[in-house]
C-alpha positions in Angstrom: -19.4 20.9 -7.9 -17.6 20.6 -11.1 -14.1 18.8 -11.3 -12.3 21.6 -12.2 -12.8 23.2 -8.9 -12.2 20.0 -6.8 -8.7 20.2 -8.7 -7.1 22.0 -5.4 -7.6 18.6 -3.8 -7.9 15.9 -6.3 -5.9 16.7 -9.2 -6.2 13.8 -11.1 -9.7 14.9 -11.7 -8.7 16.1 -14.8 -8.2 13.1 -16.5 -12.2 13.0 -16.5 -12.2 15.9 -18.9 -9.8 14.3 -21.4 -10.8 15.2 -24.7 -13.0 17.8 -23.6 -13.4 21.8 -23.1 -13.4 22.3 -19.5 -13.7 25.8 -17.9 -10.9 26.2 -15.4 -10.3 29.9 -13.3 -6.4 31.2 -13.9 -6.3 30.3 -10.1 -6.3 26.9 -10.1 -4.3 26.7 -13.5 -1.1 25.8 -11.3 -3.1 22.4 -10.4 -3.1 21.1 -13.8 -1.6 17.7 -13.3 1.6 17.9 -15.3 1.6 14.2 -17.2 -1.2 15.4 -19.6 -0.9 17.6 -22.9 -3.1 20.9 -22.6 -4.6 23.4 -25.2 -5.5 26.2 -22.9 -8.0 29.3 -25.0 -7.2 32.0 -22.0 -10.0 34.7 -22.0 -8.8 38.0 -21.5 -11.1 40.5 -20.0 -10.8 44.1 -19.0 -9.7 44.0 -15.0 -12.7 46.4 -13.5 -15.7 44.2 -15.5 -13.8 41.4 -13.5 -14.0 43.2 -10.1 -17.4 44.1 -10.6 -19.0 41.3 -11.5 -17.0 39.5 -9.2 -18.8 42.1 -6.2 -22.2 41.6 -8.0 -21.4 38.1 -7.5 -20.7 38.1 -3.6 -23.7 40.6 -3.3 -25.9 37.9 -4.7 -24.5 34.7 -2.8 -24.9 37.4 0.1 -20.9 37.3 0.8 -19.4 40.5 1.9 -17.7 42.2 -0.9 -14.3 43.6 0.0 -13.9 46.8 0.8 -10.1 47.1 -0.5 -9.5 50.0 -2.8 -9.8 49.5 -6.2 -6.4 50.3 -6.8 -5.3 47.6 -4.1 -7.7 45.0 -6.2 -6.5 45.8 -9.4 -3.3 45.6 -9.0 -3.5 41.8 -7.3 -5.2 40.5 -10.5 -2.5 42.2 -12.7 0.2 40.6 -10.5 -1.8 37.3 -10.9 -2.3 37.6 -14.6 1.4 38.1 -15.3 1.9 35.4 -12.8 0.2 33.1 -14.6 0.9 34.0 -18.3 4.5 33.6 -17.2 4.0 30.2 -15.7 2.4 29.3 -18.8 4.9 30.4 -21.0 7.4 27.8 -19.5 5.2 24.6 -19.4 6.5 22.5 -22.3 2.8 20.7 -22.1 0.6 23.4 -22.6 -0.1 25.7 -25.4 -2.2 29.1 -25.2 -4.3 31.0 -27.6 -5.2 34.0 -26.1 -8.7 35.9 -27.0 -10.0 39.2 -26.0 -13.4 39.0 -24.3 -14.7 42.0 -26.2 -13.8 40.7 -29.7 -15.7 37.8 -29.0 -18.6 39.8 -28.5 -18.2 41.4 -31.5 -16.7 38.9 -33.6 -18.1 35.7 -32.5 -17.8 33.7 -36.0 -14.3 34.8 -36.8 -13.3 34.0 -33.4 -15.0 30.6 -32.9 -13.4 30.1 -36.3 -10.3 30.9 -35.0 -10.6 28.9 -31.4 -11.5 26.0 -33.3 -8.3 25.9 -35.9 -6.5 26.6 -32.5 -8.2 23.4 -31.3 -7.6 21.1 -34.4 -10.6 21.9 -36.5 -13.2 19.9 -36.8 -15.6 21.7 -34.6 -19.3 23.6 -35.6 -18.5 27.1 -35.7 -21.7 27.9 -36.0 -23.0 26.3 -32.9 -19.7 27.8 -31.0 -20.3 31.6 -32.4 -24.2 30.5 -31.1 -23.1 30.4 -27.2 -21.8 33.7 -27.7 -24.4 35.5 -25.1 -23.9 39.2 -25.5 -26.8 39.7 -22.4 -24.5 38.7 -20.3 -22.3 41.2 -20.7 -23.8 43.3 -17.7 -20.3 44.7 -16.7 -18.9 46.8 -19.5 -15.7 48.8 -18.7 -15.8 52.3 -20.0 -11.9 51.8 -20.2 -10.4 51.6 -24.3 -7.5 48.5 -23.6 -9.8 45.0 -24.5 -6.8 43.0 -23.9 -7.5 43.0 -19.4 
């Protein structure tokens, strides 16, 4: 189990990860220890790709998936999402760049360009725009709004 996801229950955790990129779920943003300084690149991803593969997910680790309406579903991760960009709008310790999932699909140099001026520079581009993995993209929303 990675520290980011023991976070819930040992905060300080993140003091391991000082320095460094760590992948952290908008869930457990809130338990972000609030002595430390944080550059935070929040992906944006259309909500039903989200949903699905989130199901595909549970099918897999043979969890039921729930059987709440999509509407129901959808409209909890919005509430969250505006949640949490909210909350992060009024922490004086963190700043966010926010990328569209999509456009890093289809932009990965220019976007890896522009995560790492975001970050301070100084990163390989190249090898960032590299990780892009375009397979992976197994849930594709037939909806036209990249930004959820």
């Amino acid at each position: 189990m990675g520290a980011a996801k023991t976070l819930r229950d040992y905060p300080e955790a993140v003091a391991a990860g000082d320095g460094k990129v760590v992948k952290i779920v908008s869930a457990l943003l809130k338990q972000l220890p609030p002595q430390h300084e944080y550059r935070s690149v929040f992906m944006r991803r259309p909500l039903e790709e989200v949903v699905a593969s989130q199901n595909k997910m549970l099918t897999r680790l043979g969890r039921e998936v729930p059987s709440a309406p999509n509407a129901a579903v959808f409209a909890a991760f919005e509430k969250h999402l505006k949640d949490i960009e909210a909350w992060l709008a009024t922490r004086g310790n963190t700043t966010v760049l926010y990328v569209d999932h999509g456009v890093v699909l289809e932009r990965p140099q220019q976007e890896a360009a522009g995560i790492a001026n975001f970050l301070g520079g100084n990163l390989d581009i190249n090898q960032m725009a590299a990780q892009v993995e375009r397979s992976l993209h197994r849930e594709k929303s037939n909806q036209n709004d990249p930004v959820r």
